[in-house]
VEXKOLZA-412061 format. One record per residue (C-alpha): residue number from 1; x, y, z. Coordinates in Angstrom, 2 decimals, m for minus. Example, Ala and Ser with C-alpha at 12.3 -4.5 7.8 and 13.67 -1.06 7.14 Angstrom:
pos=1 east=12.30 north=m4.50 up=7.80
pos=2 east=13.67 north=m1.06 up=7.14
//
This chain:
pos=1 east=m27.57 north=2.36 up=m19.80
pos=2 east=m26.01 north=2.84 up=m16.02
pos=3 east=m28.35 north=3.83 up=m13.69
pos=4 east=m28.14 north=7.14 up=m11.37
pos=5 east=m27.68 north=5.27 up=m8.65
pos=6 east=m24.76 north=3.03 up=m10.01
pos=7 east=m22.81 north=6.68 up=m10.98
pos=8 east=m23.27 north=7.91 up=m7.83
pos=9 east=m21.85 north=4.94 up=m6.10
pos=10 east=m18.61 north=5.24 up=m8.52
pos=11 east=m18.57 north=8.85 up=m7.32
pos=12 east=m18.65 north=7.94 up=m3.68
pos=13 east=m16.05 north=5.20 up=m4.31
pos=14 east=m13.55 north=6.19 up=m6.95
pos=15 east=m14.05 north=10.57 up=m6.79
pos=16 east=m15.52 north=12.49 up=m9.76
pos=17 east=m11.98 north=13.60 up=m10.08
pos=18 east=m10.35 north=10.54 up=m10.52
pos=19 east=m8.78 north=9.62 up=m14.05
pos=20 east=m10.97 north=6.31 up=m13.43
pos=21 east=m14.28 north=7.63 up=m12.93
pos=22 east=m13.98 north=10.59 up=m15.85
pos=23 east=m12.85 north=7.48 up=m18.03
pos=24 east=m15.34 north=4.62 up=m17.58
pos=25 east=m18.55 north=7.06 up=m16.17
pos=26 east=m18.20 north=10.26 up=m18.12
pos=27 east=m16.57 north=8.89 up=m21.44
pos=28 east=m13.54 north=11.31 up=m21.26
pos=29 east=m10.55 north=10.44 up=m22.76
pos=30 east=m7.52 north=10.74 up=m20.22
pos=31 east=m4.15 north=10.94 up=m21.24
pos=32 east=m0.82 north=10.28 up=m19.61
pos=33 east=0.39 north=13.78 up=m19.40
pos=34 east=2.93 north=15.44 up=m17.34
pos=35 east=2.29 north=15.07 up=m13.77
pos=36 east=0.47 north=11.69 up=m13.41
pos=37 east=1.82 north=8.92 up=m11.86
pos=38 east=0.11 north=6.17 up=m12.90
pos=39 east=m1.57 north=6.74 up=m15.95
pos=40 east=m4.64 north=4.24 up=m16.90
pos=41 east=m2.60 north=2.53 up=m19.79
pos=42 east=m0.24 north=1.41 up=m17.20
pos=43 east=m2.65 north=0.36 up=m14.50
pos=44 east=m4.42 north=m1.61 up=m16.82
pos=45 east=m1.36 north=m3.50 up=m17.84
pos=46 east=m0.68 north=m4.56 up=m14.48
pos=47 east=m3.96 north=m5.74 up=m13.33
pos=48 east=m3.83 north=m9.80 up=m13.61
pos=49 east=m0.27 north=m9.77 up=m15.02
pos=50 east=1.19 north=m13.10 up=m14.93
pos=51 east=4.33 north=m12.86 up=m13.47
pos=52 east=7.39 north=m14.63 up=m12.14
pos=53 east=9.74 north=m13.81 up=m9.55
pos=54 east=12.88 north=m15.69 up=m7.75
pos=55 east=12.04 north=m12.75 up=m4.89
pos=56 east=9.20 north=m14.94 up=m3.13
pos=57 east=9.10 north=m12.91 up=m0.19
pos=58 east=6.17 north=m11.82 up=1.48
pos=59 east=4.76 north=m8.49 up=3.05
pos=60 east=2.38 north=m6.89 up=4.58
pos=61 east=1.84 north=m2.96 up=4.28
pos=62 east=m0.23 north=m1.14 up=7.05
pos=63 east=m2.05 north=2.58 up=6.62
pos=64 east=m3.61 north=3.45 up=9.53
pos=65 east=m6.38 north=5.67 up=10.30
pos=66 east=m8.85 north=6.76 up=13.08
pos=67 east=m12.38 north=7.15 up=11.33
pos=68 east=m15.62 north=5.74 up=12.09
pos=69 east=m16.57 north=7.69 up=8.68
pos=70 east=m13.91 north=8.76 up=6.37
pos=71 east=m10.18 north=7.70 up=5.93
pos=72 east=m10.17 north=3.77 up=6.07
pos=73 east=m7.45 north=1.46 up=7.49
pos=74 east=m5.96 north=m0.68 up=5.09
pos=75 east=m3.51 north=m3.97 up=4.84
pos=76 east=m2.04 north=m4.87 up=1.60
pos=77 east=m0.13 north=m7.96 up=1.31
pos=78 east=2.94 north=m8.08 up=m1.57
pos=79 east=4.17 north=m11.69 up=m2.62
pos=80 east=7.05 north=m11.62 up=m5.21
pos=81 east=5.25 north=m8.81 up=m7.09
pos=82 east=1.92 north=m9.99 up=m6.73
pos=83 east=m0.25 north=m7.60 up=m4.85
pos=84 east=m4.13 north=m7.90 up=m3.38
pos=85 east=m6.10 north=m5.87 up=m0.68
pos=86 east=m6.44 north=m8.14 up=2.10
pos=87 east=m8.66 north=m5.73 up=4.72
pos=88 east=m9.76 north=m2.65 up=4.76
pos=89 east=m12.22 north=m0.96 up=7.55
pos=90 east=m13.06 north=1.94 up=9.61
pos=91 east=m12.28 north=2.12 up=13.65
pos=92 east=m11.08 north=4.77 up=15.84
pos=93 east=m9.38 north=2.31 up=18.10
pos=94 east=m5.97 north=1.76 up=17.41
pos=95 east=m6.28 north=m1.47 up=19.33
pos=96 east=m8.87 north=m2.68 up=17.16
pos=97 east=m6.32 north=m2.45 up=14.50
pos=98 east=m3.58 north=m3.72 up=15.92
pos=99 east=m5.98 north=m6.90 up=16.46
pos=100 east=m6.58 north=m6.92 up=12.75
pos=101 east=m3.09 north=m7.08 up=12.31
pos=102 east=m2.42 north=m9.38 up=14.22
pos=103 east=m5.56 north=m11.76 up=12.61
pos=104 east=m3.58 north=m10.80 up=9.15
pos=105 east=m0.40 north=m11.87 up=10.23
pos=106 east=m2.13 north=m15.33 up=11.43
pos=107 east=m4.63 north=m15.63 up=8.34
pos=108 east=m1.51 north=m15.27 up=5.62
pos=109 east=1.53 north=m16.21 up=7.73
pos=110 east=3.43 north=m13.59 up=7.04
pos=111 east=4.40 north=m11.17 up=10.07
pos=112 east=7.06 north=m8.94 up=7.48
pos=113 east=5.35 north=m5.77 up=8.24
pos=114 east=5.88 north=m1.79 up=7.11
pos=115 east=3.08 north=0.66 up=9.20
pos=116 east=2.37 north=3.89 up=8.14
pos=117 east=3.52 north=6.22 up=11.72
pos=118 east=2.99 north=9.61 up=10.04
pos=119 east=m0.08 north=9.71 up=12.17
pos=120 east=m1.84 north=7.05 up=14.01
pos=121 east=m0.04 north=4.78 up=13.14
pos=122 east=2.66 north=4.97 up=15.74
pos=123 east=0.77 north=3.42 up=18.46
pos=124 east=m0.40 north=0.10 up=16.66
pos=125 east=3.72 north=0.11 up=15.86
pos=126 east=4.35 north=0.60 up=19.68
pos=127 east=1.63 north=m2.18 up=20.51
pos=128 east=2.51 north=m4.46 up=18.01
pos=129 east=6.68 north=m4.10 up=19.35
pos=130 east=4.95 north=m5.17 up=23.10
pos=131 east=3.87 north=m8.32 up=21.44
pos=132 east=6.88 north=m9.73 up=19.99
pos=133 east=6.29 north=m7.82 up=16.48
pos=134 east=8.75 north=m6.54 up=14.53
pos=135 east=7.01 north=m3.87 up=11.79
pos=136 east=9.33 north=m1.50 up=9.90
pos=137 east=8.23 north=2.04 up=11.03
pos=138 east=7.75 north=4.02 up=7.94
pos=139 east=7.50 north=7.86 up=8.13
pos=140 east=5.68 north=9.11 up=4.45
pos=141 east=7.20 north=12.02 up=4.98
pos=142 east=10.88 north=10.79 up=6.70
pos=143 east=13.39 north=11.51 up=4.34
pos=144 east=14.37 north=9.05 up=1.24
pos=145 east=16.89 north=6.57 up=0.66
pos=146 east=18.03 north=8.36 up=m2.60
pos=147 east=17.54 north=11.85 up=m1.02
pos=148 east=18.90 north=13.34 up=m4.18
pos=149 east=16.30 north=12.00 up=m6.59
pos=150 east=13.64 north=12.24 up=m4.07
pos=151 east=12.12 north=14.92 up=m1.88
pos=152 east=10.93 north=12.39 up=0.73
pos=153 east=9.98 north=8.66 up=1.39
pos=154 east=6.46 north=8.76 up=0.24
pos=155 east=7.89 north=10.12 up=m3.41
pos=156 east=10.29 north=7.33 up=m3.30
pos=157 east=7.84 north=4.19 up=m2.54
pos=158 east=4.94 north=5.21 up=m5.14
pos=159 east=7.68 north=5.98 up=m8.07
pos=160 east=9.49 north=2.47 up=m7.19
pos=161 east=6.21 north=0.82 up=m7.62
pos=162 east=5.49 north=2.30 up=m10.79
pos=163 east=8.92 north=1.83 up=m11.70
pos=164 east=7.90 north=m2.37 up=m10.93
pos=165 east=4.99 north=m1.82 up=m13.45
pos=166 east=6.94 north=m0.66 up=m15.95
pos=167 east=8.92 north=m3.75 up=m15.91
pos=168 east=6.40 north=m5.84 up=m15.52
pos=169 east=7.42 north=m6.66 up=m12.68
pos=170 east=4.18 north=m6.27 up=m10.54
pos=171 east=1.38 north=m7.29 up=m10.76
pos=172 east=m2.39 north=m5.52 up=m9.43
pos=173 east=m5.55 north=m7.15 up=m8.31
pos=174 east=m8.97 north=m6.56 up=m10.24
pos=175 east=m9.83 north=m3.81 up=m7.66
pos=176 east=m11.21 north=m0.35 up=m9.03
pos=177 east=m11.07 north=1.47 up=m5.37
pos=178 east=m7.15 north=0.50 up=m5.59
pos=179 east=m7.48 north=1.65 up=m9.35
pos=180 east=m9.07 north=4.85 up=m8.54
pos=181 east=m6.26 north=5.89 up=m5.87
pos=182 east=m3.39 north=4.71 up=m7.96
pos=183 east=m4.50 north=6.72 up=m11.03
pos=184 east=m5.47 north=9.81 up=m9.37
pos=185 east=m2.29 north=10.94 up=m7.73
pos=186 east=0.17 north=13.38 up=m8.81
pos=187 east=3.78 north=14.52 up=m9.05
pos=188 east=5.89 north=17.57 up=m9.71
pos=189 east=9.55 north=18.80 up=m9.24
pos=190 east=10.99 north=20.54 up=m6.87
pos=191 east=12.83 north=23.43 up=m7.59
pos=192 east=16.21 north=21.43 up=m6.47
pos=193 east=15.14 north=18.87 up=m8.90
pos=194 east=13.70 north=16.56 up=m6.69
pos=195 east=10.48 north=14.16 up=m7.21
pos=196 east=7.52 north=14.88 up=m4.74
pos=197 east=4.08 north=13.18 up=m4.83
pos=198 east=1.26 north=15.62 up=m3.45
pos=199 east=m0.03 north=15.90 up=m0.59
pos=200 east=m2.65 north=13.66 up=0.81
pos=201 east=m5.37 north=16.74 up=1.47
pos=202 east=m4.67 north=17.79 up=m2.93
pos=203 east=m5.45 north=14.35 up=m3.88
pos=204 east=m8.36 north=14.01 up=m1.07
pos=205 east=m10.04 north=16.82 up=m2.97
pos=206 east=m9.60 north=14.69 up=m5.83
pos=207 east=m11.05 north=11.70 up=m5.10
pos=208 east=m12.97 north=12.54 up=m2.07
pos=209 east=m11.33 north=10.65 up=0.37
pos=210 east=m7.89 north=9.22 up=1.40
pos=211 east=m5.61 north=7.07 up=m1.12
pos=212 east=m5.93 north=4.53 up=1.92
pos=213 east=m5.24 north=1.50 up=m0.47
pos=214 east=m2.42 north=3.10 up=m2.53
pos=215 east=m0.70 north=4.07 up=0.64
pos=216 east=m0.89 north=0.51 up=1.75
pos=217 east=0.48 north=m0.99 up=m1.20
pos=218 east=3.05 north=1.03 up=m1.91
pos=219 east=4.09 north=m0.59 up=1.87
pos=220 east=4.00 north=m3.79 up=1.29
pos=221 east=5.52 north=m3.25 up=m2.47
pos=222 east=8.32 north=m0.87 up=m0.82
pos=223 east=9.40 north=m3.58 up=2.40
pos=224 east=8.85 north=m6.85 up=0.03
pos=225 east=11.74 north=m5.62 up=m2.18
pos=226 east=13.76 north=m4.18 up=0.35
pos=227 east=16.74 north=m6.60 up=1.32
pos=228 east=16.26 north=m9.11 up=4.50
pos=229 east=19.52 north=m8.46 up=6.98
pos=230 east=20.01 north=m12.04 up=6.43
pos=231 east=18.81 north=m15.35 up=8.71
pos=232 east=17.25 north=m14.55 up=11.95
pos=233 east=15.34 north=m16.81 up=13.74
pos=234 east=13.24 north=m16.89 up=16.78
pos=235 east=10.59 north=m18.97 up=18.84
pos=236 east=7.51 north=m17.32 up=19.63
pos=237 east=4.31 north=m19.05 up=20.76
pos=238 east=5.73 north=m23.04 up=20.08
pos=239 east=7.16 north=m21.85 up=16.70
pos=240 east=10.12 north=m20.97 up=15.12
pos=241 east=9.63 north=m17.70 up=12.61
pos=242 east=12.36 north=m16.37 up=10.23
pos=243 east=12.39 north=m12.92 up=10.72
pos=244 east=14.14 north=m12.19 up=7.30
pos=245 east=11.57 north=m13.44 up=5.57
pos=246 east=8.26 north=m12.94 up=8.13
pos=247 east=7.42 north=m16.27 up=7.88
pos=248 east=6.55 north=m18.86 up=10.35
pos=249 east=9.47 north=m21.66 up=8.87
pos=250 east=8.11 north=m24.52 up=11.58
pos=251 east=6.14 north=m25.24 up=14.25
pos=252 east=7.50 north=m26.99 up=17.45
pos=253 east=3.99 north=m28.68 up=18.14
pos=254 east=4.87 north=m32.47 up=18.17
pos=255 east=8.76 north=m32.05 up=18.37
//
């Protein structure tokens, strides 16, 4: 037997109207009908997958909020596939974040970054560009790169990803806040034909809060498999970092 107290902790974290929660708390089945995009069966697939990949790159996605209470920020980091939640936290200051950031970029070596500017997020971008940063700037609502299939850029990340699922291609960390997000969202077509994911206040009602950590991964799943511009090197700080790939290649300590 679960306690009460364990069921209302899964409500606070996952949403009584997450596919997740009505699963493993209330016992309901929950198919994979028309409309979701990431139905259990293939969430469950992914988690732990053993995978390998001759993409090693590595990324970072950023989703940025300003809430001492509510919508957390969140990091994800992407490495040939393999995806984990590296931070998540709640701050109104934007330079608090970009300091987390920045202790992310140090912690994993990786400073191949895609931030979230549909809100907040366009001053930690700004910030981060004053300190020798080079983040992509993603707009979740900017248009897509296949406008035709897609009705914006936050439709085309989150079907790529599950696209990578399908092919067993990615693979998820053992993380059922992550879980929760991923399986409650949502899609429909447009009446041109195009593929739209709904909006973040529908699936907020949902789940009770924010898909914070599926916004971040579909970042850092999106900007890992996008393709580097080629070699580009510079020295910041007494090392050399390859911009291509966001890593620090060498130091110049002891040259």
């Amino acid at each position: 037997l679960v306690s009460r107290e364990w069921v209302e902790d899964r409500k606070a974290d996952w949403g009584v109207g997450s596919p997740l929660f009505q699963s493993r708390v209330e016992g309901e089945f929950c198919d994979s009908g028309e409309g979701i995009l990431y139905p259990l069966p293939l969430l469950e697939s992914a988690v732990g997958r053993d995978i390998e990949s001759d993409n090693d790159r590595e990324a970072l996605g950023v989703d940025v909020a300003r809430s001492t209470a509510g919508d957390l920020n969140c990091i994800a980091r992407c490495r040939g596939g393999r995806m984990e939640i590296v931070a998540t936290w709640r701050s109104p200051d934007t330079m608090r974040t970009v300091e987390k950031v920045i202790h992310t970029t140090t912690l994993t070596g990786c400073r191949n970054l895609a931030v979230d500017v549909g809100g907040p997020g366009g001053g930690v971008v700004d910030r981060l560009r004053q300190l020798g940063y080079e983040p992509a700037a993603v707009h979740f609502g900017g248009a897509a790169d296949d406008s035709q299939r897609f009705r914006n850029w936050r439709a085309e990340a989150f079907w790529k990803l599950r696209e990578g699922m399908e092919r067993g291609e990615v693979s998820l960390p053992d993380d059922d806040e992550l879980g929760a997000d991923l399986s409650a969202l949502r899609y429909i077509f447009t009446q041109d034909g195009r593929l739209l994911i709904e909006n973040k206040d529908q699936c907020r009602r949902r789940l009770g809060h924010s898909p914070d950590r599926a916004d971040a991964v579909a970042l850092a799943y999106w900007h890992q498999q996008s393709e580097p511009s080629g070699p580009c090197f510079v020295f910041i700080g007494g090392q050399i970092l390859d911009l291509a790939e966001g890593k620090i290649v060498k130091s110049s300590i002891g040259w």
